[in-house]
C-alpha positions as a LaTeX table, in Angstrom:
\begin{tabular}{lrrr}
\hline
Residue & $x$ (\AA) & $y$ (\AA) & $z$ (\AA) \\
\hline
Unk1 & $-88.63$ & $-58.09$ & 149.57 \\
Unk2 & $-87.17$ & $-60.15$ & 146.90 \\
Unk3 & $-86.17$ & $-63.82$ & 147.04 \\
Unk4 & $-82.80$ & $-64.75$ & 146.53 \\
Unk5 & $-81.55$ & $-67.83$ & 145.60 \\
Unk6 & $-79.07$ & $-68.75$ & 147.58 \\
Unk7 & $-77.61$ & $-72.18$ & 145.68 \\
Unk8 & $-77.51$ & $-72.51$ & 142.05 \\
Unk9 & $-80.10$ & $-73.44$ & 139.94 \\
Unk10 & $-80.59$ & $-77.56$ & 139.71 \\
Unk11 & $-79.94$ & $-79.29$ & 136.27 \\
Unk12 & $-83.04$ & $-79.15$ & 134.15 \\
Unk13 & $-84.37$ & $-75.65$ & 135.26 \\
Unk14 & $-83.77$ & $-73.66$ & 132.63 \\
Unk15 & $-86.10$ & $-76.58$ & 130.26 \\
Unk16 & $-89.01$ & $-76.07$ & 132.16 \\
Unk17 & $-92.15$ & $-73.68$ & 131.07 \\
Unk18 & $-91.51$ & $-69.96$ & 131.95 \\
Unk19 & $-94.82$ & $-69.82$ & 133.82 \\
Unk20 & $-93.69$ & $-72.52$ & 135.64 \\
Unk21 & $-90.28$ & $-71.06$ & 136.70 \\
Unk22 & $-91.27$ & $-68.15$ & 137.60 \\
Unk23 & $-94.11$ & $-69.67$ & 140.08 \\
Unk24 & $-90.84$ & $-71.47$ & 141.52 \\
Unk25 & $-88.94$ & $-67.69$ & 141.95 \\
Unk26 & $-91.77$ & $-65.92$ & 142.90 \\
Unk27 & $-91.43$ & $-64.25$ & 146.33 \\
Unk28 & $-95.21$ & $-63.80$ & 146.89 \\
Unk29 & $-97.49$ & $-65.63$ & 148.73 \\
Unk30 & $-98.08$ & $-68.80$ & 145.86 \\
Unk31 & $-101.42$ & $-69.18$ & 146.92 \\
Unk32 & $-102.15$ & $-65.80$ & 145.64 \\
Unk33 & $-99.95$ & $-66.93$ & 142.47 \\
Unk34 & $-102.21$ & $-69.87$ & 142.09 \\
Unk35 & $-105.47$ & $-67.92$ & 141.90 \\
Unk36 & $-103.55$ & $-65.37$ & 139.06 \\
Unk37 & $-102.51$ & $-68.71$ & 137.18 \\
Unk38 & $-105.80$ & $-70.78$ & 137.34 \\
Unk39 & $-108.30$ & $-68.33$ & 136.91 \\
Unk40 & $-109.98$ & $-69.67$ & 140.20 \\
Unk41 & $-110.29$ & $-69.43$ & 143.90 \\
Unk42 & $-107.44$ & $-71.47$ & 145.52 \\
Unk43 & $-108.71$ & $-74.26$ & 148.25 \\
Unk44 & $-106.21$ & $-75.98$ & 151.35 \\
Unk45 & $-107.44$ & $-79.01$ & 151.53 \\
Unk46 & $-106.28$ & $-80.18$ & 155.34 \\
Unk47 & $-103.58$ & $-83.18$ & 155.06 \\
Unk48 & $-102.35$ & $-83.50$ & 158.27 \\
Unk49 & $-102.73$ & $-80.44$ & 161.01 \\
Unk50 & $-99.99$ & $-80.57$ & 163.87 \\
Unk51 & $-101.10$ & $-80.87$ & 167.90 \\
Unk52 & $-98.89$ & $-77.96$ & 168.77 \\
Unk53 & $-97.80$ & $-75.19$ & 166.60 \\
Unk54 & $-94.42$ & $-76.81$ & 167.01 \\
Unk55 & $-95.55$ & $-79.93$ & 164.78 \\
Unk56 & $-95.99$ & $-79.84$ & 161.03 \\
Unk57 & $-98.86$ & $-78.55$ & 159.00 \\
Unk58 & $-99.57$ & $-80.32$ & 155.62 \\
Unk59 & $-101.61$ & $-79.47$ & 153.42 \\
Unk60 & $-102.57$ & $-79.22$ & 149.75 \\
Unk61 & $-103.71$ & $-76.06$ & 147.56 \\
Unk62 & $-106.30$ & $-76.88$ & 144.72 \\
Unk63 & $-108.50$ & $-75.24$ & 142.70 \\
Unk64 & $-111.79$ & $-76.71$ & 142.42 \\
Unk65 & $-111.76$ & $-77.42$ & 137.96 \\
Unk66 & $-108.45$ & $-78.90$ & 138.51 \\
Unk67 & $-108.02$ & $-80.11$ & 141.88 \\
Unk68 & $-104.39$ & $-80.43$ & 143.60 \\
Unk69 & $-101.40$ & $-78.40$ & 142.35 \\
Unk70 & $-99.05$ & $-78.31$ & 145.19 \\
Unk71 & $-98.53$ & $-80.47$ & 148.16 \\
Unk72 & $-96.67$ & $-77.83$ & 151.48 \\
Unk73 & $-95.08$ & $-78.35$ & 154.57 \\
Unk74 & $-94.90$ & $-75.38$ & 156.99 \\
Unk75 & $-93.47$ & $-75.95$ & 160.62 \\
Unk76 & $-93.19$ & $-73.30$ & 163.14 \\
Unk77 & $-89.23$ & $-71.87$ & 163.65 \\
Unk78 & $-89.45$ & $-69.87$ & 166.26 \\
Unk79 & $-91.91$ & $-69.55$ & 169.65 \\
Unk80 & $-94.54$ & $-66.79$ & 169.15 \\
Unk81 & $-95.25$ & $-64.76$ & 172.34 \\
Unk82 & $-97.79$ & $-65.20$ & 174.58 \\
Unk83 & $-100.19$ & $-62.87$ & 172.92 \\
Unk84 & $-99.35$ & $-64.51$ & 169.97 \\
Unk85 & $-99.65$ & $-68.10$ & 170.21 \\
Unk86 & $-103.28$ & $-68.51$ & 170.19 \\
Unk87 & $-103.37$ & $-66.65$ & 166.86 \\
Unk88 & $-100.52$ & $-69.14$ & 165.68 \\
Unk89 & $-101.88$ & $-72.22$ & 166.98 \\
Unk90 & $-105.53$ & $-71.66$ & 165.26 \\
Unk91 & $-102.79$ & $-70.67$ & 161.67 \\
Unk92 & $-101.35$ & $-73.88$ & 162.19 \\
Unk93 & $-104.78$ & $-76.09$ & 162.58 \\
Unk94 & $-106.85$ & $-74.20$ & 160.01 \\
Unk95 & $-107.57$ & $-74.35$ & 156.37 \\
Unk96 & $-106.27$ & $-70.59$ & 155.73 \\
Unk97 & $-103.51$ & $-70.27$ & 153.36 \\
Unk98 & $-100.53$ & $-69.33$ & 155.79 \\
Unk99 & $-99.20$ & $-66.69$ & 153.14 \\
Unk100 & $-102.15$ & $-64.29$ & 152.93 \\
Unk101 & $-103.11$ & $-64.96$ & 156.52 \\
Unk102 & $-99.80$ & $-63.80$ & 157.74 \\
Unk103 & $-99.51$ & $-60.87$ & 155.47 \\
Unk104 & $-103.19$ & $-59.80$ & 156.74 \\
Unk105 & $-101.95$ & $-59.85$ & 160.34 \\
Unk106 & $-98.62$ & $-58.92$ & 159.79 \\
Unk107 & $-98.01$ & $-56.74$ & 156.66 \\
Unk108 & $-95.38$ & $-57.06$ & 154.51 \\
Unk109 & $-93.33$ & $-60.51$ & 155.47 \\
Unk110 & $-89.16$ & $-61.57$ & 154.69 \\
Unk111 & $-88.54$ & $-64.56$ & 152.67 \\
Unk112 & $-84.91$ & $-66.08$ & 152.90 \\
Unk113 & $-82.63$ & $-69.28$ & 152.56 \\
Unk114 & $-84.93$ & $-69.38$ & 149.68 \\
Unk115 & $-83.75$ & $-72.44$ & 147.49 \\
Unk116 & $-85.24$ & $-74.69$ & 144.24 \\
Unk117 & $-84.59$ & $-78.31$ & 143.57 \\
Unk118 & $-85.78$ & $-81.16$ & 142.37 \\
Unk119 & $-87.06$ & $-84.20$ & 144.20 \\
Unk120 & $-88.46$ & $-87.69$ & 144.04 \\
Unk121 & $-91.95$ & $-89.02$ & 144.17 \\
Unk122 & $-92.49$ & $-89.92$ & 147.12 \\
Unk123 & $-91.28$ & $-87.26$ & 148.89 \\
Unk124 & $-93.11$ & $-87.14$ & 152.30 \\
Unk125 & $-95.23$ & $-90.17$ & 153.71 \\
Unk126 & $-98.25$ & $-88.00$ & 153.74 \\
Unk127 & $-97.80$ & $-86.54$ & 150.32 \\
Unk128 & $-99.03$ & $-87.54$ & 146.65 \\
Unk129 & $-98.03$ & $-91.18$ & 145.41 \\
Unk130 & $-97.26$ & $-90.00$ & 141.88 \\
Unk131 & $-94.41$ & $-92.17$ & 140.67 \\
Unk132 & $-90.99$ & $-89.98$ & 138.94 \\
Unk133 & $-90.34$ & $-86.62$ & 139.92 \\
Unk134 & $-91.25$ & $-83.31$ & 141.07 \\
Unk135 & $-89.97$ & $-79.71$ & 141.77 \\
Unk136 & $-89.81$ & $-77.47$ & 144.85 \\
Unk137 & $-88.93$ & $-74.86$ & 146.39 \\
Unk138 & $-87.84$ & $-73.80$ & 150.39 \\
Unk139 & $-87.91$ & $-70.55$ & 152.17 \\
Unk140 & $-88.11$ & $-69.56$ & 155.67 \\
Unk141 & $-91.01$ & $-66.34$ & 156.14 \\
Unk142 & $-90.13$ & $-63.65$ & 158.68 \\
Unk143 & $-92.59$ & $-61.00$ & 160.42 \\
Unk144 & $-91.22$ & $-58.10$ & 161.34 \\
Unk145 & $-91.37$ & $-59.09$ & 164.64 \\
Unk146 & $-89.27$ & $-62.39$ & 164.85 \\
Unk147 & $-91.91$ & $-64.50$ & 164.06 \\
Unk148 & $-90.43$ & $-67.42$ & 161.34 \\
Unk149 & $-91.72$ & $-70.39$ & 159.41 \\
Unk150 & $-89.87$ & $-72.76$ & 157.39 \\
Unk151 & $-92.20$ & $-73.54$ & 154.03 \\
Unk152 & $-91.28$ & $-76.33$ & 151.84 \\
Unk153 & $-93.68$ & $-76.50$ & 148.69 \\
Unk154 & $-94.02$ & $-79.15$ & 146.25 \\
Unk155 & $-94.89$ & $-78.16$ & 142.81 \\
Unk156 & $-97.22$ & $-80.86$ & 141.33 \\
Unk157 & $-97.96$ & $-82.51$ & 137.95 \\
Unk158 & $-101.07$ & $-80.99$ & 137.17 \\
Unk159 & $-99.34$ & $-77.54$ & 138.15 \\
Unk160 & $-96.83$ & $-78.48$ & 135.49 \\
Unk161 & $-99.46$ & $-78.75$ & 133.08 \\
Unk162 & $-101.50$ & $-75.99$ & 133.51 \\
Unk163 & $-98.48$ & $-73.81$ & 133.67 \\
Unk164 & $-97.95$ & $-74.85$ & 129.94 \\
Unk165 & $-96.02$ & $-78.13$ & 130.54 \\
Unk166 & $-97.21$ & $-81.41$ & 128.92 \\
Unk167 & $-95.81$ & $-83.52$ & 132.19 \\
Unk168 & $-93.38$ & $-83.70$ & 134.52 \\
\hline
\end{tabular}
């Protein structure tokens, strides 16, 4: 399923390095992306885990040569069923990348309200303390079944560079 943007693109888009915009429009799982772009296997490094799947799960990808690209959000939209919600609730408090893990289990998955802008530094009190500015995109993941996340994902400086930027 393709991504749609459903706003206009933000001032300044169009400037930054193709690879970079186009890991910003892809519709597939970025962690996948990541691995593609880097050469390497991606890692979540745990930020903060919620108590119930209702909380939020924050977390950063890295690769090991590098270390952190992206900082992501992900919070639970909708309640899983019964035989569900163990499966969610161990998503939501482990180190898996929530992308491949719900493809796995799910098979193909819906990506809408799917938006990119650009944000300040800080942008979360859990998140990087870089001063200036970032990117980012949102999108809310659907299983064919009803179940739905909303994903923000935070695009960091060193992803900038290695996706042929000098800086953001």
């Amino acid at each position: 399923m393709e991504a749609v943007l459903e706003e206009p693109l933000p001032p300044g888009f169009p400037l930054l390095p193709g690879p970079f915009r186009m890991l910003l429009g892809l519709d597939g799982t970025l962690t996948r992306s990541l691995t593609f772009l880097s050469g390497e296997r991606v890692e979540v490094e745990t930020v903060l885990l919620p108590d119930a799947p209702e909380g939020i799960r924050k977390v950063y990808l890295r690769v090991p040569s590098i270390g952190r690209l992206v900082f992501a959000r992900t919070r639970l939209l909708s309640i899983p069923s019964r035989e569900e919600a163990p499966w969610i609730a161990s998503l939501m408090r482990g180190d898996l990348p929530i992308g491949q893990s719900m493809e796995a289990r799910y098979g193909p998955l819906t990506k809408d309200e799917f938006s990119v802008f650009s944000v300040s530094t800080p942008f979360d009190p859990h998140g990087p303390r870089e001063s200036g500015g970032t990117w980012a995109r949102s999108y809310r993941m659907r299983t064919r079944e009803g179940l739905a996340l909303r994903i923000e994902e935070f695009f960091l400086d060193a992803l900038f560079r290695l996706a042929g930027g000098g800086g953001l």
